[in-house]
C-alpha positions in Angstrom: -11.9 -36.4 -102.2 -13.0 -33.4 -100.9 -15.9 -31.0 -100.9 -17.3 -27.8 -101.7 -20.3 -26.0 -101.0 -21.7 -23.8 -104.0 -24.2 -20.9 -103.1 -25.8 -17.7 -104.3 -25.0 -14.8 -101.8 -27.8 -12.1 -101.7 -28.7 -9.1 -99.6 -32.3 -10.4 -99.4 -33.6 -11.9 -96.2 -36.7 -13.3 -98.8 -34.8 -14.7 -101.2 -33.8 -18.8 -101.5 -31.6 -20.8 -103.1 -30.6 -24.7 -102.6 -27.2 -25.2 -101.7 -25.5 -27.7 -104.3 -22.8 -30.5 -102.8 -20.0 -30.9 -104.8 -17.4 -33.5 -104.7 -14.7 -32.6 -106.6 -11.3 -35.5 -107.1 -8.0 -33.9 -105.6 -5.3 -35.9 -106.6 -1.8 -36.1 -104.8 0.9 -34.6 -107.2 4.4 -35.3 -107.2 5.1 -31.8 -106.7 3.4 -31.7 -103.2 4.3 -28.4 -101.4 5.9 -29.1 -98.1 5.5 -27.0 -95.0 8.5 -24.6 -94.2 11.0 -25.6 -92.2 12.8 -23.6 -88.8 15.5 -22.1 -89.3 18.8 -22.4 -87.0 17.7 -18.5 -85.5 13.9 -20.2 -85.0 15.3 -23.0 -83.2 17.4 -20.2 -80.8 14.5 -18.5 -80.5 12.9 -21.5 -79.4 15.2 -22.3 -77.1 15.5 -18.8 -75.4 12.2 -18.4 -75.0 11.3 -22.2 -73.5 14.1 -22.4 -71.5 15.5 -25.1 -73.1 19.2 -23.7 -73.0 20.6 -25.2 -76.1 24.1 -24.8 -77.4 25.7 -24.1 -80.9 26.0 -28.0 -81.6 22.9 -28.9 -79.8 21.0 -26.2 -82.3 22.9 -27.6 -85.5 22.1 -31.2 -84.4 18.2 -30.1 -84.0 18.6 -28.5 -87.2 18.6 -31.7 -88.8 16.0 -34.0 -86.7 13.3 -31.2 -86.6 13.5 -31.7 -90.2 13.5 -35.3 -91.0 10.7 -35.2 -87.9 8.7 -32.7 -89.9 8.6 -35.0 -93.1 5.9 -36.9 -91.3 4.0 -33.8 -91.2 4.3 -33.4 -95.1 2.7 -36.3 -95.3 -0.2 -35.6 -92.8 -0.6 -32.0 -95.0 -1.5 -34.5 -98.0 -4.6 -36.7 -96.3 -7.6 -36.0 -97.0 -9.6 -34.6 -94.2 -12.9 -36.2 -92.4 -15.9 -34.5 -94.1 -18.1 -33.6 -91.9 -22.0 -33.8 -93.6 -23.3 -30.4 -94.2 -27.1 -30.9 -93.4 -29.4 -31.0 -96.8 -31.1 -27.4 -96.6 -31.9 -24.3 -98.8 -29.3 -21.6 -97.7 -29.7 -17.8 -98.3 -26.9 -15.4 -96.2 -28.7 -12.1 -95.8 -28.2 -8.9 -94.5 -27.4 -6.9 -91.7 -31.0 -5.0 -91.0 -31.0 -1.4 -90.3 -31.7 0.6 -87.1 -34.9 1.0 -88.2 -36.1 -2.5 -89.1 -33.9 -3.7 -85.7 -34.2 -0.7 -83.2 -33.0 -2.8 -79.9 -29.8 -4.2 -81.9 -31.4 -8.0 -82.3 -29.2 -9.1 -85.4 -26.2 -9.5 -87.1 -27.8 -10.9 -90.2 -30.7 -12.1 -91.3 -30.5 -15.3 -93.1 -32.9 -18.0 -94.2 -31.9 -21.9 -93.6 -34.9 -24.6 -93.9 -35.1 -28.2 -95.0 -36.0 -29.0 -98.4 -39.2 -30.3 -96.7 -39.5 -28.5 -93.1 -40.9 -31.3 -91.0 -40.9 -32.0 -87.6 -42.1 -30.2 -84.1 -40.4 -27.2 -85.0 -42.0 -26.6 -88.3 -43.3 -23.4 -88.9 -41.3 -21.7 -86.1 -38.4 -19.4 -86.5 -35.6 -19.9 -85.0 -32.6 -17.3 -84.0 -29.0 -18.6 -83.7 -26.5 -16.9 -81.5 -23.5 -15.7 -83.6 -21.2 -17.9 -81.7 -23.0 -21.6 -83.3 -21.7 -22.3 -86.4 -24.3 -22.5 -89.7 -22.8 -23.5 -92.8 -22.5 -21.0 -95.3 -23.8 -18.2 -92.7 -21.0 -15.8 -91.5 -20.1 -16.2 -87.4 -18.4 -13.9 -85.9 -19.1 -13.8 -82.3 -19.7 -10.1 -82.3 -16.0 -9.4 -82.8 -14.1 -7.7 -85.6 -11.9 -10.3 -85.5 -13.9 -13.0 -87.3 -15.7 -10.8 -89.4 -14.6 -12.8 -92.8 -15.0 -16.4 -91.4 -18.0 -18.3 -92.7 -18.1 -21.9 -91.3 -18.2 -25.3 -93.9 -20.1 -27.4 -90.7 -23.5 -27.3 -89.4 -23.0 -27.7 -85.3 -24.9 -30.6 -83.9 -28.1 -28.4 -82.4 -28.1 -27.1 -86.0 -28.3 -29.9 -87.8 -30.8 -31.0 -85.2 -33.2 -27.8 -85.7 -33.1 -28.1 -89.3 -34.0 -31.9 -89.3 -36.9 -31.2 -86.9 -38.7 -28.9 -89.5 -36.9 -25.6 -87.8 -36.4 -22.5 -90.0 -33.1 -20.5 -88.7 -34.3 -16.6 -90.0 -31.0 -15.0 -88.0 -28.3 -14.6 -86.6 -28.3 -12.6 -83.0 -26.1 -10.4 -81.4 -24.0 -11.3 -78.6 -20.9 -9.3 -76.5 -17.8 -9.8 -78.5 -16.6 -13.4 -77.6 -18.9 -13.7 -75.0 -16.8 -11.7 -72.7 -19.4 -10.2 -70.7 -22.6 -10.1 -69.0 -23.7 -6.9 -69.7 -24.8 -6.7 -73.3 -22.8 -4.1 -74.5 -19.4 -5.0 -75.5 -20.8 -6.5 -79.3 -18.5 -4.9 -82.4 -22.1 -4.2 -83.7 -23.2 -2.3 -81.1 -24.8 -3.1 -77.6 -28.3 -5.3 -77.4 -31.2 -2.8 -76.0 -33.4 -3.9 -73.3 -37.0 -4.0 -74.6 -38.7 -3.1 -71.7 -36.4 0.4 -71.7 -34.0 1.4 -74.5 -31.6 3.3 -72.3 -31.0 0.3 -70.4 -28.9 -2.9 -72.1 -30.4 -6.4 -72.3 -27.6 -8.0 -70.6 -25.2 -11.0 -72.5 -23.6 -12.2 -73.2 -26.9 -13.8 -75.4 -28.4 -10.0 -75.6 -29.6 -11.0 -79.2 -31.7 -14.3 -78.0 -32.9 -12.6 -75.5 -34.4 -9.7 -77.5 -35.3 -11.6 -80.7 -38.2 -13.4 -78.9 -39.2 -10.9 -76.5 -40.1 -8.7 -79.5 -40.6 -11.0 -82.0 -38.4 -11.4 -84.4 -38.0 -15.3 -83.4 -39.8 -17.6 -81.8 -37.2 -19.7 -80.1 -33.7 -18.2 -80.3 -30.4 -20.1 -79.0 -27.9 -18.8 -76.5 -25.1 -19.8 -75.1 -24.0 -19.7 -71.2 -20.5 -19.8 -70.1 -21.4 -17.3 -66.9 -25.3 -16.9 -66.9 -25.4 -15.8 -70.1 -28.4 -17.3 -71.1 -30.3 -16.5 -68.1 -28.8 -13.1 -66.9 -30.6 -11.3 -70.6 -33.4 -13.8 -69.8 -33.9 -12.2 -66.6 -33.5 -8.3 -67.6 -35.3 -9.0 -70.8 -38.3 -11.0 -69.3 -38.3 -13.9 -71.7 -37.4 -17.3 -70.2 -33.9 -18.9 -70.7 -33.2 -22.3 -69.6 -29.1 -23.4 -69.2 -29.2 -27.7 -69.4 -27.5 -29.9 -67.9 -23.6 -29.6 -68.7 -23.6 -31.8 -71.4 -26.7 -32.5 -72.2 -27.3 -30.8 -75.7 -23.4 -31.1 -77.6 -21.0 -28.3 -78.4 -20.0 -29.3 -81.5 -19.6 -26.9 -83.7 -19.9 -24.0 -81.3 -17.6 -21.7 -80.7 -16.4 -22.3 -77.2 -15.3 -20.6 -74.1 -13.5 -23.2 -71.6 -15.1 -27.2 -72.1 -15.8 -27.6 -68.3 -18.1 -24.5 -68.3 -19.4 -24.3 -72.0 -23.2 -24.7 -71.9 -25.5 -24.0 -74.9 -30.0 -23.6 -75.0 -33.3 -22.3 -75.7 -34.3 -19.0 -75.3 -38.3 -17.9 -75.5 -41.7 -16.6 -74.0 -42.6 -19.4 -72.7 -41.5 -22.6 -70.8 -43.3 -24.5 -72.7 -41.3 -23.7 -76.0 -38.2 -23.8 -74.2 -39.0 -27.5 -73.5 -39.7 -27.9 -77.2 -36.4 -26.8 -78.1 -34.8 -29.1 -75.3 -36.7 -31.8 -76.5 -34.6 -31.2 -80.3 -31.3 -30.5 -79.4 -30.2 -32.6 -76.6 -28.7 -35.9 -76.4 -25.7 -38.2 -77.5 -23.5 -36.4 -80.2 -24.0 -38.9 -83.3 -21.7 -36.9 -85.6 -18.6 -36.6 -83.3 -17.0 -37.1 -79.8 -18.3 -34.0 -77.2 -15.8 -34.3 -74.1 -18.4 -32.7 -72.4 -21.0 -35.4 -72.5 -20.9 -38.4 -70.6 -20.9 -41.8 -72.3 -24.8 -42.5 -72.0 -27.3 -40.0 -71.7 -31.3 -40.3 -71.2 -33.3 -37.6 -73.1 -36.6 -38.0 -71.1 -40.4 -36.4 -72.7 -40.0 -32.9 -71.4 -43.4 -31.6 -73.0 -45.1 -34.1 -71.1 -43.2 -33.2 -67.7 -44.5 -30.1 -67.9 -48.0 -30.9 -66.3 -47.0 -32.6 -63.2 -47.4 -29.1 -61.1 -45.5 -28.0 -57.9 -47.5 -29.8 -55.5 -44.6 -32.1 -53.8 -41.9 -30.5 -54.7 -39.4 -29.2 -52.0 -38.2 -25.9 -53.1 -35.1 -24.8 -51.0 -34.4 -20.7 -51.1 -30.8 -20.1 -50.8 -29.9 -17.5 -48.4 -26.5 -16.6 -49.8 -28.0 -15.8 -53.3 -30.1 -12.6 -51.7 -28.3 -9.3 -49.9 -25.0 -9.4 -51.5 -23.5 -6.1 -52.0 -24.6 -5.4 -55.5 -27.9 -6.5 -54.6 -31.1 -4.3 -54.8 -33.6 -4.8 -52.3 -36.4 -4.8 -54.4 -35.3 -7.7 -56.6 -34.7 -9.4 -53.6 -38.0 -8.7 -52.3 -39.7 -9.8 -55.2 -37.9 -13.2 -55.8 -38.5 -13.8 -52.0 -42.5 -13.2 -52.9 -42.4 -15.4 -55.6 -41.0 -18.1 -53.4 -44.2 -18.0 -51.4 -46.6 -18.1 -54.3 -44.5 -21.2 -54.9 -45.2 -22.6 -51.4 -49.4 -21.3 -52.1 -49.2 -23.3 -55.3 -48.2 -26.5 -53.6 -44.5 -26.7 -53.0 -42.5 -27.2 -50.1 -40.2 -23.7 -49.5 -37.8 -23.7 -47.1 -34.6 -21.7 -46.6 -31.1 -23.1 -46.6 -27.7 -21.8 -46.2 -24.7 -22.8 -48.5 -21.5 -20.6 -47.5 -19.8 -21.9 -50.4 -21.9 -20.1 -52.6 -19.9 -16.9 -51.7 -16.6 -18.5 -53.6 -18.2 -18.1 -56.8 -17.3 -15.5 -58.0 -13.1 -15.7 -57.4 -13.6 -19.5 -58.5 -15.8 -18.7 -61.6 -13.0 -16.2 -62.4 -10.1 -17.7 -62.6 -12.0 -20.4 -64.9 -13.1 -18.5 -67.0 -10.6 -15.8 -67.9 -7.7 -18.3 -67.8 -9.4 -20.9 -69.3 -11.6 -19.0 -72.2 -8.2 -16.9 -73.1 -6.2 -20.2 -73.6 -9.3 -21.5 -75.6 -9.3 -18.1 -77.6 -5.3 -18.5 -78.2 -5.7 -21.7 -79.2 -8.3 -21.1 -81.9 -11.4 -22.2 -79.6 -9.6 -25.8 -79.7 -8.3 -28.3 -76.6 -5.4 -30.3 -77.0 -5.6 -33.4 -75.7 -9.6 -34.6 -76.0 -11.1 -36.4 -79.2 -14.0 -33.7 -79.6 -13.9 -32.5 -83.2 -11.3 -29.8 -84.1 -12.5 -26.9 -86.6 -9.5 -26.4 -88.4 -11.1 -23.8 -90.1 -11.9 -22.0 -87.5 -8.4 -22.5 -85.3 -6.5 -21.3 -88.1 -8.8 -17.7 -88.5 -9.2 -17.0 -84.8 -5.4 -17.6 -84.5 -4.7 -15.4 -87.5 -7.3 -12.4 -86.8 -5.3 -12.8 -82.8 -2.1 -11.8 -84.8 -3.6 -9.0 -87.1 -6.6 -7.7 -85.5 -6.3 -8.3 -81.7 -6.3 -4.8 -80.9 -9.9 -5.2 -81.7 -10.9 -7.0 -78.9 -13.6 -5.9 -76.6 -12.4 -3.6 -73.2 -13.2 -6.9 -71.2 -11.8 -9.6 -73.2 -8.9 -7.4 -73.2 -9.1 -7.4 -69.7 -9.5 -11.1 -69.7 -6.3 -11.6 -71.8 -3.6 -9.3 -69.4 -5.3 -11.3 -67.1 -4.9 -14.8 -68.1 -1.6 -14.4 -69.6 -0.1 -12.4 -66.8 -1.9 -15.6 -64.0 -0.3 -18.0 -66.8 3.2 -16.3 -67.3 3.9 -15.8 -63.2 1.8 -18.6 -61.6 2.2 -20.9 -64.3 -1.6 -22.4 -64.1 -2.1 -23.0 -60.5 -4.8 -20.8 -59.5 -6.4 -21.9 -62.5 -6.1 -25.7 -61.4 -7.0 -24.5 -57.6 -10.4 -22.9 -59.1 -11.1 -26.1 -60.8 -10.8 -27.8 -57.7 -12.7 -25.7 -55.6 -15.7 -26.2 -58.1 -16.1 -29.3 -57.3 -16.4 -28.6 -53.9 -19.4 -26.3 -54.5 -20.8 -29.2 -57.0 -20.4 -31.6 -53.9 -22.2 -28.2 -51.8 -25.3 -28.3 -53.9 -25.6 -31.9 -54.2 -26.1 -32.0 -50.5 -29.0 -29.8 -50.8 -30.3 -31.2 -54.1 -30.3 -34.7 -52.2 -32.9 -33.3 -49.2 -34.8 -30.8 -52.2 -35.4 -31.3 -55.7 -34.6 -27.3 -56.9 -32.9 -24.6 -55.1 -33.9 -21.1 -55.9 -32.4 -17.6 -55.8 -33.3 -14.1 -57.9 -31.4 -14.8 -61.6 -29.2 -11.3 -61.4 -29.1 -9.2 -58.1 -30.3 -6.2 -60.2 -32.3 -5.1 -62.4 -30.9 -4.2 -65.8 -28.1 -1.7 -66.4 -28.3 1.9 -68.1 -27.0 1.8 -71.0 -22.5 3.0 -70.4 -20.9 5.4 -72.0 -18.4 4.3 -74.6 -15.6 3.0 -73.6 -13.1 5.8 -74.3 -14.8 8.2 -72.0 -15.1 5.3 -69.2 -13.4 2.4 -69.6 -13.7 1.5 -65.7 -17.4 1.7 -65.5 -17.3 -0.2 -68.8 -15.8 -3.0 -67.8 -17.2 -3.2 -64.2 -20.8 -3.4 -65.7 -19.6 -6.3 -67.9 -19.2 -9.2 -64.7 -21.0 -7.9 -61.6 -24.0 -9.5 -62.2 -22.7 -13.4 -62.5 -22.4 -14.0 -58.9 -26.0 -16.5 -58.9 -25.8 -17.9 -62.2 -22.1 -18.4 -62.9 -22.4 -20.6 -59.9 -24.5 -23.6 -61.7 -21.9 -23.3 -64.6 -19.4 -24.3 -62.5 -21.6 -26.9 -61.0 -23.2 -28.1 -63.9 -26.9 -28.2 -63.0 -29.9 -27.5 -64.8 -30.6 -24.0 -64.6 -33.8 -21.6 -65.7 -35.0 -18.0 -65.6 -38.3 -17.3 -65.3 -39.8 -13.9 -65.0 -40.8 -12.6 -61.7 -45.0 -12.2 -61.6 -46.4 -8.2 -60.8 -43.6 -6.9 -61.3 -43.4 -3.2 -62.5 -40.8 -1.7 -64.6 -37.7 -3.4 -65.0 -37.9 -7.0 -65.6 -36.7 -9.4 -62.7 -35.6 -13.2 -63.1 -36.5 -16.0 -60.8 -34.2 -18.8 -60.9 -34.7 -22.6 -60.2 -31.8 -25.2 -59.9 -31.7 -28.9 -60.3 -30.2 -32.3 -59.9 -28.1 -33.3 -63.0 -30.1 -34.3 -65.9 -33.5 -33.6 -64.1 -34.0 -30.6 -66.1 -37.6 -31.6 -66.4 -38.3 -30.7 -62.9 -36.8 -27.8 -63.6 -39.1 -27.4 -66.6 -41.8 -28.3 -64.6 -42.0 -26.1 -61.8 -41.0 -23.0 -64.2 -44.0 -24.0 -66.3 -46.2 -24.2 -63.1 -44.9 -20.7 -62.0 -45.3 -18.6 -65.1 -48.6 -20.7 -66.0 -49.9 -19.0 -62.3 -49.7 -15.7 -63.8 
């Protein structure tokens, strides 16, 4: 058996229609296509290219087994693949809005995707999906022109989640193309405009979530954060962005980046509707394995943490996040005074030194370009885990790769001479020597996160960027602005703890990020002392 999804496409944000599930018998003829089979000149190609040095006989006698070896795949071609439930809901796919109706560049699409009956805690909100999360029937394209016709059969996880807790999902939100950047302005559809100026960008790679609720549009958007990408917009946008725990809330059904790094969360106003979104998506994966999640995992109250206060709490200020060289002193000075409100309000602030923290940014590199271009040449798909494989979605990244790659971003093409170059001529290892050194800054910042419950350091080292000029009149500068702002957030990526933005009080101008850190899985300290801050005023 297998099934289909029948729906009315319209142009209209407004307009509904119920999604009907189908199950329609396919039946195994005799007449079974089979896939094609190498030729001797694939199997020399093979060989030359692999190393493998075969001769004349050698490729005659492979001729043969490769093809009795590939019956097994004809018969793997005729199972019937796992259905994965599509989550009850009326689904409308809308349209792009205008400049007018979107000045700052918010969203790809408009949509509208509710429960029959929207019940739950996040009834009556609306709710913006990064265009890297996969929602049934709604085009994701991850801001690239290289996905532009691929419309996902699967709900991810957190979408399945939203909708079952009474959510209504009323867009889809811009985001740099594949993620590839921390700027804001790398998107196929244009860059993401910072509310509080319009020449300046909103950052990224979640530029959309960021914007969506700071003007709006949404009241809880989702983001993803591979670098800082849900706090570095958080920060220039002044909205609050909170990165979990690795692994708390799943991946499924997300288009990912590299699995030790992938992180996905709430976007808002407030704290407090951050931790209402938390409170929805995280957890055990019920529908399918995560490798990113541990076996067990507790999904403590996080509304209710929210009133404990900072009184007790030991705060410590990490020297090495302030004065680097693309620091401005005024962010630094302002994240330093919001430490000492902190401290008035009842915590315990102290400063502490972690030299490791300067190896973030070669470490975070290598990670992330090699890893995320192996994940993006492998159709955003691992071998060798028992997560759940979108073969959907493998076979039209792989594809668009082939025909369209020229469309990739300036940085992601960046990333890929990179990766393939570091791949090709070092065959993996600095890749493996990054992993490594990661957890040696995880083991850094567990040694201070055993004597203080957060750490804290300004979210980006500067305030928002002016918007570049296009790339073809500066591709340098455009690039450069995409990853030299990662170098305090892309640290607890690596690291894995719970990380939020919160906006900086008094400040004038340009919005500025504070940034609190915590132990694994005690994001509702985290939570807690964010709420505190931004309740101070």
């Amino acid at each position: 058996m297998t099934a289909g999804l029948v729906y009315e496409t319209t142009s209209r944000p407004g307009a509904r229609r119920a999604w009907t599930c189908l199950e329609q018998c396919s039946s195994n003829s005799e007449t079974n296509m089979t896939l094609r089979r190498p030729s001797r000149e694939d199997l020399t190609d093979i060989s030359q290219r692999h190393h493998l040095r075969l001769t004349e006989a050698e490729v005659d006698d492979y001729f043969d087994i490769v093809k009795d070896v590939m019956d097994g795949y004809d018969e793997l071609d005729q199972y019937p693949d796992p259905i994965r439930e599509v989550t009850p809901a009326v689904r409308v796919p809308g349209a792009r809005p205008s400049r007018e109706d979107d000045p700052l560049n918010a969203v790809v699409r408009y949509c509208s995707v509710q429960a029959v009956e929207p019940v739950g805690p996040l009834a009556g909100k609306r709710i913006g999906i990064k265009d890297t999360v996969c929602v049934a029937g709604i085009p994701t394209t991850c801001g690239s022109r290289l996905l532009y016709d691929y419309v996902p059969d699967i709900d991810a996880t957190i979408v399945r989640r939203i909708l079952e807790a009474g959510g209504h999902i009323t867009a889809m939100l811009n985001t740099c193309d594949f993620a590839f950047s921390g700027g804001g302005h790398t998107s196929a559809y244009g860059a993401g405009l910072n509310p509080a100026n319009p020449e300046h960008v909103a950052g990224g790679s979640s530029c959309g979530s960021a914007i969506a609720p700071a003007t709006g549009l949404v009241d809880i958007a989702i983001g993803g954060d591979q670098g800082g990408s849900i706090r570095m917009p958080s920060s220039w946008c002044g909205t609050v962005g909170l990165k979990p725990t690795h692994g708390l809330v799943p991946y499924t059904g997300i288009v990912g980046f590299d699995q030790t790094i992938d992180h996905i969360g709430p976007m808002a106003t407030t704290v407090e509707d951050c931790a209402l979104m938390l409170q929805v998506i995280a957890g055990k994966d019920d529908t399918a394995i995560d490798p990113r999640q541990p076996s067990t995992i507790d999904v403590p109250d996080y509304r209710s943490a929210l009133e404990g206060g900072l009184r007790g709490l030991k705060i410590a200020v990490v020297k090495e996040g302030f004065g680097m060289p693309e620091s401005m002193p005024e962010v630094d000075e302002a994240v330093r005074a919001a430490a000492e409100q902190l401290a008035s309000l009842g915590a315990e602030v102290r400063e502490v030194s972690v030299p490791q923290h300067r190896w973030v940014v070669p470490i975070w590199n290598a990670i992330a370009i090699e890893g995320g271009v192996d994940s993006f040449y492998h159709g955003h798909a691992a071998y060798q885990t028992k997560g759940y494989f979108n073969t959907r979605l493998m076979s039209a990244m792989s594809r668009a790769i082939v025909t369209n790659g020229g469309d990739f971003s300036a940085t992601a093409k960046m990333g890929v001479i990179m990766a393939h170059y570091m791949r090709e001529n070092y065959q993996g290892v600095f890749y493996g020597r990054a992993q490594n050194q990661s957890r040696a800054l995880t083991a850094a910042y567990n040694r201070i996160l055993a004597e203080a419950d957060l750490v804290l350091m300004p979210t980006t080292p500067q305030t928002a960027h002016v918007l570049p000029e296009s790339v073809e009149k500066d591709r340098k500068t455009y690039v450069g602005q995409a990853l030299n702002m990662v170098q305090n957030t892309a640290a607890f990526d690596l690291t894995g703890h719970p990380s939020i933005s919160v906006p900086v009080h008094g400040v004038k101008g340009m919005p500025i990020g504070l940034m609190l850190t915590g132990r694994h899985f005690d994001d509702a300290t985290v939570l807690r002392a964010a709420h505190a801050y931004q309740r101070a005023g």
